[in-house]
VEXROTI-435641 format. One record per atom (N, C-alpha, C): x negated, y, z; atom name. Coordinates in steps of 0.05 Angstrom, whole numbers, plus 5000, padded with zeros to 4 digits. Example, Ala and Ser with C-alpha at 12.3 -4.5 7.8 and 13.67 -1.06 7.14 Angstrom:
! residues 2
{r {4736 4886 5156} N}
{r {4754 4910 5156} CA}
{r {4736 4934 5156} C}
{r {4743 4955 5142} N}
{r {4727 4979 5143} CA}
{r {4742 5001 5157} C}
***
This chain:
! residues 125
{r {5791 3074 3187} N}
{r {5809 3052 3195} CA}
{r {5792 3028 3205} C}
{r {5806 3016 3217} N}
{r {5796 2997 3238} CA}
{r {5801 2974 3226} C}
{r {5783 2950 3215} N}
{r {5793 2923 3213} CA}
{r {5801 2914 3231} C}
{r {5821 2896 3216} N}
{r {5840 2878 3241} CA}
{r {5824 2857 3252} C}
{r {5799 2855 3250} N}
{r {5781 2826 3267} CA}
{r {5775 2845 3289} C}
{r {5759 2866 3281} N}
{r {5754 2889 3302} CA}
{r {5774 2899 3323} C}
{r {5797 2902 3314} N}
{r {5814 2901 3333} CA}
{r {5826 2884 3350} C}
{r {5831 2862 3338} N}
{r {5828 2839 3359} CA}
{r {5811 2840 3374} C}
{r {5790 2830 3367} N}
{r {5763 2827 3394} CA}
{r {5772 2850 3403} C}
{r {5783 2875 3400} N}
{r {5767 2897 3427} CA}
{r {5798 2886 3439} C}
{r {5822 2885 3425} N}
{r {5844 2879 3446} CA}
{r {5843 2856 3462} C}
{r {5821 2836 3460} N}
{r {5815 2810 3476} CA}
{r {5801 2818 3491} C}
{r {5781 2848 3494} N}
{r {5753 2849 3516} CA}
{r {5776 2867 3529} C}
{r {5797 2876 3520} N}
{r {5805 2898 3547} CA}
{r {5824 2882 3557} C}
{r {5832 2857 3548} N}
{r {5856 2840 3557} CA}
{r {5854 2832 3591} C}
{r {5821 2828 3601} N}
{r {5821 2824 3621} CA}
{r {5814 2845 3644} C}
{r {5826 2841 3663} N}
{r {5829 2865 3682} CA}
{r {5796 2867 3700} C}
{r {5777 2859 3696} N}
{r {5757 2856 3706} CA}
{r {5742 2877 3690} C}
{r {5743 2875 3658} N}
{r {5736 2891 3643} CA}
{r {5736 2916 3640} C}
{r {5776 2910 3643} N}
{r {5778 2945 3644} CA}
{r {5772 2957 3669} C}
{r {5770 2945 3693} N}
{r {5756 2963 3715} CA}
{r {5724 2966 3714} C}
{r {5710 2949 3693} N}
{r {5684 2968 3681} CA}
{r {5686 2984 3665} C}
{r {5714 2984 3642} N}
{r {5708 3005 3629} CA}
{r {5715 3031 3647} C}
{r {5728 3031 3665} N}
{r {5739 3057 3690} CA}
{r {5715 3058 3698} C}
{r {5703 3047 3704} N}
{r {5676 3056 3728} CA}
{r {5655 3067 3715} C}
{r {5649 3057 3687} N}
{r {5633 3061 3678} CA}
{r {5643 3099 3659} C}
{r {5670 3096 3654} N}
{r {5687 3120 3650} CA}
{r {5684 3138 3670} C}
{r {5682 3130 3694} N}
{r {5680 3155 3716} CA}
{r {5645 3162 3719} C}
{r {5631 3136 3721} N}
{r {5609 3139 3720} CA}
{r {5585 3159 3710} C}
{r {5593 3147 3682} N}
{r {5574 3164 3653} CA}
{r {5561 3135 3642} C}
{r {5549 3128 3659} N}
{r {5520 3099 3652} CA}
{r {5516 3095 3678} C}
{r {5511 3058 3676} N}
{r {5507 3052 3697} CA}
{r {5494 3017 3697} C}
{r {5477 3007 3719} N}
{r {5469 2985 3710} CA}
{r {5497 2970 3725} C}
{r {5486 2938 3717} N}
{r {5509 2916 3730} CA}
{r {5507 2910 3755} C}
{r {5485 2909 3760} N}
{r {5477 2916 3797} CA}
{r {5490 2934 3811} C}
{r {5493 2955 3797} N}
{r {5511 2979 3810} CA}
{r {5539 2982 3805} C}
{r {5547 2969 3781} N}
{r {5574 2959 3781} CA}
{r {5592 2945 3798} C}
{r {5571 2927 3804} N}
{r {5569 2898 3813} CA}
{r {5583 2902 3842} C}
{r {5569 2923 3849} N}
{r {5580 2935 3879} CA}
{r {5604 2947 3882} C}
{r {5618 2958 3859} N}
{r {5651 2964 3866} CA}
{r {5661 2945 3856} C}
{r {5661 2916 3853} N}
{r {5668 2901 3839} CA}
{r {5673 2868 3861} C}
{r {5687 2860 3868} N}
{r {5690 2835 3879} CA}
{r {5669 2803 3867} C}
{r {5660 2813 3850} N}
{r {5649 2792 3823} CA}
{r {5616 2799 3830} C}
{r {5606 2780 3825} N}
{r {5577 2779 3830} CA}
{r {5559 2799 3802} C}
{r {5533 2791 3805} N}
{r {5521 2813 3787} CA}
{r {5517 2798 3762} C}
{r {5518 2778 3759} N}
{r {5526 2761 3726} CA}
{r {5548 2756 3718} C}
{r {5566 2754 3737} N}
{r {5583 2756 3727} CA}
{r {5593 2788 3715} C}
{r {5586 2800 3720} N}
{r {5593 2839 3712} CA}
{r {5575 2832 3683} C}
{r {5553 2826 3686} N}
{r {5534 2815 3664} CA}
{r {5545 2812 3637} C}
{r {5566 2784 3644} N}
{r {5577 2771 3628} CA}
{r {5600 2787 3609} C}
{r {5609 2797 3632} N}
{r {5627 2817 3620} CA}
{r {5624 2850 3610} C}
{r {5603 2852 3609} N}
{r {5589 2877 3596} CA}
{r {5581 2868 3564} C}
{r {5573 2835 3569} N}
{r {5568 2826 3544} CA}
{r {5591 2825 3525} C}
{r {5612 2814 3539} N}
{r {5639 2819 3517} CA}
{r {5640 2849 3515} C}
{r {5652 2865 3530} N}
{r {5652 2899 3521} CA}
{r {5635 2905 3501} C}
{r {5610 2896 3503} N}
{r {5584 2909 3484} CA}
{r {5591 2890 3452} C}
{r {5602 2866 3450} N}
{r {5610 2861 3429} CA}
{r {5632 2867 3414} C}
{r {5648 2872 3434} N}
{r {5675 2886 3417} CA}
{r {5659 2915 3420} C}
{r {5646 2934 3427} N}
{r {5639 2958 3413} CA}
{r {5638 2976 3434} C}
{r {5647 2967 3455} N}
{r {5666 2990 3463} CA}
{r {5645 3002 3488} C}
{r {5622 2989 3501} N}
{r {5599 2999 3507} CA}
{r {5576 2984 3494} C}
{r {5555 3009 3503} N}
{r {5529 3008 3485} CA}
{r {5502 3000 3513} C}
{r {5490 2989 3508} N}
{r {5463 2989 3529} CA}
{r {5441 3005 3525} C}
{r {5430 3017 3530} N}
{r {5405 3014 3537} CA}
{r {5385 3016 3558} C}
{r {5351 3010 3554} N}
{r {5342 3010 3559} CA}
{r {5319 3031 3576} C}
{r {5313 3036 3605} N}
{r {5311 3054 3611} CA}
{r {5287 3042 3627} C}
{r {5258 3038 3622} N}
{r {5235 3023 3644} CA}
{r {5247 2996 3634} C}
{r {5248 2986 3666} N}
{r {5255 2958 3668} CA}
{r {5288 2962 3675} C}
{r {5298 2976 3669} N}
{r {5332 2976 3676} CA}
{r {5341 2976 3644} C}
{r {5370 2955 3650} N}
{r {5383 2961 3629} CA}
{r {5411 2974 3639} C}
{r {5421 2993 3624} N}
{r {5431 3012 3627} CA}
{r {5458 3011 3614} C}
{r {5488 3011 3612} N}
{r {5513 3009 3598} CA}
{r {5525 3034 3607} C}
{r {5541 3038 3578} N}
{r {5552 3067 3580} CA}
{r {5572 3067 3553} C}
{r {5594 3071 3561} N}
{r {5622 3074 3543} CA}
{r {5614 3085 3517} C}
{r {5626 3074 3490} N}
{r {5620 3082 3465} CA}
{r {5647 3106 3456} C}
{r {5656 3121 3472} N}
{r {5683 3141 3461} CA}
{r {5693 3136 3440} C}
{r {5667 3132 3417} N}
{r {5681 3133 3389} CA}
{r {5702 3113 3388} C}
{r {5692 3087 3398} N}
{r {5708 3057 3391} CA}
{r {5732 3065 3414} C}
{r {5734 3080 3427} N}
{r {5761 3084 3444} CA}
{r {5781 3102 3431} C}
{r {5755 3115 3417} N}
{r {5783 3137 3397} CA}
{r {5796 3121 3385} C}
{r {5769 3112 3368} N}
{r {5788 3086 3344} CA}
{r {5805 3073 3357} C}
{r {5810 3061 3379} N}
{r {5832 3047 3387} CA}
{r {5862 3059 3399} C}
{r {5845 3087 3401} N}
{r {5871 3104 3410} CA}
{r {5885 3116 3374} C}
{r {5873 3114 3358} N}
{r {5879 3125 3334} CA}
{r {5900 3092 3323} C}
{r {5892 3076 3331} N}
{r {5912 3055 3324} CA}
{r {5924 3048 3334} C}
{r {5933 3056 3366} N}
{r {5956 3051 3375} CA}
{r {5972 3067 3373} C}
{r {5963 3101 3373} N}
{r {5979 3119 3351} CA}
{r {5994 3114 3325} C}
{r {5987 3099 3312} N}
{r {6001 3094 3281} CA}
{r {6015 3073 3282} C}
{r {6012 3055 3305} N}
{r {6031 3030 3307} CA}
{r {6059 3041 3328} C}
{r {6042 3064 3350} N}
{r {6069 3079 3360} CA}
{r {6087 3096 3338} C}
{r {6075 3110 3322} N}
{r {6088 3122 3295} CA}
{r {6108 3098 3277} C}
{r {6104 3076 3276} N}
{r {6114 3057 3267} CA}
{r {6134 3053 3276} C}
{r {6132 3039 3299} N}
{r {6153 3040 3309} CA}
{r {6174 3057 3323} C}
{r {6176 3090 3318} N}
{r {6185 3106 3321} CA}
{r {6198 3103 3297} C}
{r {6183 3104 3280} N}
{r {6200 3104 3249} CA}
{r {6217 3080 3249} C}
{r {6211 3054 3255} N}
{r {6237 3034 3254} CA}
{r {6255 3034 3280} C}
{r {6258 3045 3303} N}
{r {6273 3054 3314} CA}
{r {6288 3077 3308} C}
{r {6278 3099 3292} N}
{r {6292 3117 3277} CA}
{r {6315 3116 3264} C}
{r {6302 3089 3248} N}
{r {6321 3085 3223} CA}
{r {6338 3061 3237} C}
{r {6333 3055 3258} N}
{r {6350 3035 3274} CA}
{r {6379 3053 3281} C}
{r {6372 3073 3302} N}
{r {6383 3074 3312} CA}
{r {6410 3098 3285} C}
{r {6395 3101 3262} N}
{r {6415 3129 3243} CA}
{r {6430 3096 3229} C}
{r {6426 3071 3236} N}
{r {6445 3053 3216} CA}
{r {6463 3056 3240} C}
{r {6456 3044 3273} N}
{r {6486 3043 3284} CA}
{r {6497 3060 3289} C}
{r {6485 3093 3289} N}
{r {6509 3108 3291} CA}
{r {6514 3119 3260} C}
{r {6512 3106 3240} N}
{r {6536 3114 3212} CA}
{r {6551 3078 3224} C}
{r {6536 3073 3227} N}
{r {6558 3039 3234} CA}
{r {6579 3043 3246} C}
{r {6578 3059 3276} N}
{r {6596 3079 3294} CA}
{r {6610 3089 3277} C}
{r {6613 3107 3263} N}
{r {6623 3129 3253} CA}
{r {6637 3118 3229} C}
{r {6635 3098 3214} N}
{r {6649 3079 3200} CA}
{r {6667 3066 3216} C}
{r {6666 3048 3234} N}
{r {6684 3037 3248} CA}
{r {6708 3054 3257} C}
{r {6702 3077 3270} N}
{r {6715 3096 3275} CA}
{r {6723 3108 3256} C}
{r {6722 3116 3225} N}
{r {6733 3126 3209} CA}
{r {6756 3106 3208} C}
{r {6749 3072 3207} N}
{r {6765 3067 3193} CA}
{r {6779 3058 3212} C}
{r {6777 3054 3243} N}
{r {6795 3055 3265} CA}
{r {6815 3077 3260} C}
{r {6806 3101 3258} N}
{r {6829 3125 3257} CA}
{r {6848 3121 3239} C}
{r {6852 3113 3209} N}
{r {6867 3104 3194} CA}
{r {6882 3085 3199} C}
{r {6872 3071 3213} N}
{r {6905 3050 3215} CA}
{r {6923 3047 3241} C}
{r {6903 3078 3256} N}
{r {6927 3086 3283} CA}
{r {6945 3104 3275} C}
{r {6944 3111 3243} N}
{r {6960 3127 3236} CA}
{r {6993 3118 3232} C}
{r {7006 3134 3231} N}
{r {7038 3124 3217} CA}
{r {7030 3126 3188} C}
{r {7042 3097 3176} N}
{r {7051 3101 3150} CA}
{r {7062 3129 3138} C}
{r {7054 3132 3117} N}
{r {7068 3157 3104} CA}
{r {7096 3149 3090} C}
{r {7115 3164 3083} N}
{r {7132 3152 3074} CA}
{r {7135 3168 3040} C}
{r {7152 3155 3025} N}
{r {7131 3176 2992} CA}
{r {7163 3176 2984} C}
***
C-alpha cells in the first residue's frame, strides 16, 4: 500500500501535461537523456531537466549515470503502485454506486407497490 503523501506527489508530477509526455516518451523510449527528450518536446533542455526532477521525486523515474551522460528511465513498479490504487478507489466506487443504484430501485419498487394499492377499488366486506 501506498501512503497518501506518496500519492499525492506522484498525482501532482503527472498533473502536468509536459510530464506526462515524458513519461510517454520515455515509455516508448526505454531510457533516455533530456537533450534527447528535449527534441520531441517544444520546452528547452532545462526545462525537460526540471521536470525529470519532479518525476524522479515522486518515484516514478529513476536516473542514471552512464560516462558523462545522465540517463532517465521509467520506474514500472511506482506505475503499478499507482495503477493498484486507482483500482481500489475504482472498486470503491463501484461498490457505492452499487449500493446506490439497489436503494433506488427497491425505492422504485416501493413507490410502485404502494402506487398499485390505491389504484385499486375499495373492497367492499
Amino acid at each position: 500500500m501506498v501512503p497518501e503523501e506518496e500519492v499525492d506527489q506522484l498525482w501532482a508530477a503527472v498533473a502536468d501535461p509536459t510530464r506526462r509526455r515524458l513519461l510517454d516518451a520515455l515509455l516508448a523510449r526505454g531510457d533516455a537523456t533530456a537533450t534527447t527528450l528535449a527534441g520531441d518536446l517544444p520546452v528547452t533542455r532545462q526545462a525537460v531537466a526540471k521536470q525529470l526532477a519532479v518525476l524522479e521525486r515522486a518515484g516514478l523515474v529513476e536516473l542514471r549515470r552512464v560516462g558523462r551522460e545522465v540517463r532517465y528511465a521509467v520506474r514500472p513498479e511506482r506505475l503499478d503502485a499507482a495503477s493498484g490504487w486507482l483500482a481500489r478507489v475504482a472498486a470503491q466506487w463501484d461498490e457505492r454506486l452499487g449500493t446506490l443504484k439497489r436503494l433506488a430501485e427497491s425505492s422504485a419498487l416501493d413507490e410502485r407497490a404502494n402506487s398499485d394499492r390505491t389504484d385499486l377499488p375499495p373492497t367492499s366486506s
